[in-house]
Phi, psi and omega in degrees: 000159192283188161259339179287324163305334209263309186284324164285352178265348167294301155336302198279328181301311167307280193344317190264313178318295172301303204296325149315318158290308182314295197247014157211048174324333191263001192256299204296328173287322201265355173262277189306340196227168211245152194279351171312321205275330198324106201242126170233042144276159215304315211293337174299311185291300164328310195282297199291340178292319217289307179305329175273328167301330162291313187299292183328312187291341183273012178268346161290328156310280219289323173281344199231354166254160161286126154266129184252178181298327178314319196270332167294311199301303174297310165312307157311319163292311165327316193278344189316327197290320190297325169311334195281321185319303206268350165278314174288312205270343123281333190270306206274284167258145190249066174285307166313144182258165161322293174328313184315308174323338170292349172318290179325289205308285164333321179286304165297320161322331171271008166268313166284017195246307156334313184274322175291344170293317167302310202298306176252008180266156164297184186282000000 
């Protein structure tokens, strides 16, 4: 696989993850967070399209730049904090639901897409 391929199935995990978050905000909070936590003021809703709405934009990224290894190499490193994240917000405070995890998943895949990416991208 390509590196330009690569890079675009990292594209496609935001693309559904953020556009989910984007465009039912109100499903990922009654899915994704444990119902203690769970808040459907505005400001809650508001908050999670904004996260999806980041993710769609780096996904527009991630589809329309070249990525070199240099760019595989920072992302991957980028993504370490978030594993931390997704470990305190289940483990520690249980905010996250098993849905919430698709997160954990997303990341790993795109760590691991990172790592194939750096493997085969140019210098």
């Amino acid at each position: 696989m390509s590196a330009r391929m690569t890079q675009r199935l990292i594209g496609i995990v935001f693309l559904v993850l953020g556009g989910w978050a984007l465009l039912a905000p109100r499903s990922v909070i009654a899915l994704a967070i444990r119902p203690d936590y769970q808040s459907q003021d505005f400001l809650a809703v508001f908050a999670v399209a904004c996260f999806g709405a980041q993710a769609c934009l780096f996904a527009l990224v991630a589809f329309t730049a070249r990525f070199t290894k240099r760019t595989f190499l920072a992302y991957g490193i980028a993504l370490l904090p978030f594993f931390v994240f997704n470990w305190w917000f289940y483990f520690r405070v249980p905010l996250l639901s098993e849905v919430g995890l698709l997160d954990f998943a997303g990341n790993a895949v795109m760590l691991a897409l990172c790592w194939h990416g750096w493997r085969v991208a140019p210098e």
